[in-house]
N, C-alpha and C positions, 0 to 999 in steps of 0.2 A: 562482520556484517553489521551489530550495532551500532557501531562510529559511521558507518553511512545513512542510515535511516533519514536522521535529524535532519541531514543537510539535503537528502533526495527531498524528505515531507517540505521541505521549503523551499526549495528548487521548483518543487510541481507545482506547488500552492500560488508561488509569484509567477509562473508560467501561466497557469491556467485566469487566475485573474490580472493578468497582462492584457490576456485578451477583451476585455472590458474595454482598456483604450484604446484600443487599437484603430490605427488611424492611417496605415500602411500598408503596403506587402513587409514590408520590411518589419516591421511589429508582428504582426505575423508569422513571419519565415523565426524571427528572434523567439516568438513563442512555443514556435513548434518544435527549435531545435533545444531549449530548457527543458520541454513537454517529455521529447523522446529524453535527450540525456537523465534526466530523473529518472522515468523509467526504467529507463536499462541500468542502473544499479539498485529501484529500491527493488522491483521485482524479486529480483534473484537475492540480496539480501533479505527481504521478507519470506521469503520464504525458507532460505538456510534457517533462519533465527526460530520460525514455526516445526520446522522439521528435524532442530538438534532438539527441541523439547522433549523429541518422544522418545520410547523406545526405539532399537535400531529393527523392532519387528513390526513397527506401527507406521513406520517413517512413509512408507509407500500411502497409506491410509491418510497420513498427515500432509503429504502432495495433492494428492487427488483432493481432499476439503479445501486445500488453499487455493487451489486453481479453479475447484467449484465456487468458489464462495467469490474472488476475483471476478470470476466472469458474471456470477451474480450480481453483484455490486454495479460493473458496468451496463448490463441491463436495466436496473432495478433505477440506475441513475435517472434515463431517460423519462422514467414515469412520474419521478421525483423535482427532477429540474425543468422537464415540459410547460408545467404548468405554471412556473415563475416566469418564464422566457414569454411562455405566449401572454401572462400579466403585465410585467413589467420590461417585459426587453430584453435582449440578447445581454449588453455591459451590465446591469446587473446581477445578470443568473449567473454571469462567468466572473465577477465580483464575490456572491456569494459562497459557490463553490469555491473558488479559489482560496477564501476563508477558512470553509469546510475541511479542504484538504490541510493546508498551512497548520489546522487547529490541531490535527495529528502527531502535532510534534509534544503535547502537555501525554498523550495518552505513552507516546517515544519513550517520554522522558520518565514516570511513572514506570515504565516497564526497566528503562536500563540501570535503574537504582536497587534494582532486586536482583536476586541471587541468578545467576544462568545455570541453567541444566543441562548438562549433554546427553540426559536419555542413560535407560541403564547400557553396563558392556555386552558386547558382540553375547548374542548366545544367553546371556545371566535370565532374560525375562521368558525364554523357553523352557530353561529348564526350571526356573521356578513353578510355570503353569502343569509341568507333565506331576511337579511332585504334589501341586493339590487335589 
């Protein structure tokens, strides 16, 4: 999942501010299908990469925050980027984000230089809790 990150965060990033030029259907249709293919692999890579972090007792806990926090994010956007779009324009706000997203690749990069955790083994982090 690592080795995909990098290239979805930029995949989506040039997708999303694609749509700033867009001057077609065909710009468009080209946008949407970068937009979804990103998607469908950073999703599920982002989330393997948040969910080997933890324990294998936490993991379910560690879904549910990612999928909360995702769906957050996309709500949270519209309150965020409304107010640029109704300033300056649709090409810009989809310019900007598209930055936004694209800039995720410095935070990528920052995380893939460190050490990866696969969470403690099957079982180890229960039975350490029953012995304290």
């Amino acid at each position: 999942p690592g080795r995909i990150v990098i290239p979805g965060l930029l995949v989506f990033g040039a997708s999303t501010a694609l749509l700033a030029l867009m001057s077609s259907v065909a710009v468009l249709l080209l946008s949407a299908f970068l937009g979804g293919l990103a998607h469908c692999f950073l999703y599920p890579a982002l989330n393997a990469l948040t969910v080997r972090k933890m324990s294998v007792c936490r993991r379910g806990t560690a879904n549910g925050l990612f999928t909360a926090a995702f769906d957050f994010g996309l709500g949270a956007a519209a309150w965020l980027w409304g107010p640029l779009a109704e300033g300056a324009g649709y090409p810009p706000m989809f310019l900007a984000a598209g930055i936004v997203s694209g800039s995720g690749v410095l935070a990528a990069m920052s995380f893939q230089n460190g050490q990866e955790s696969r969470g403690a083994k099957d079982g180890k982090d229960i039975k350490d809790s029953r012995d304290k």
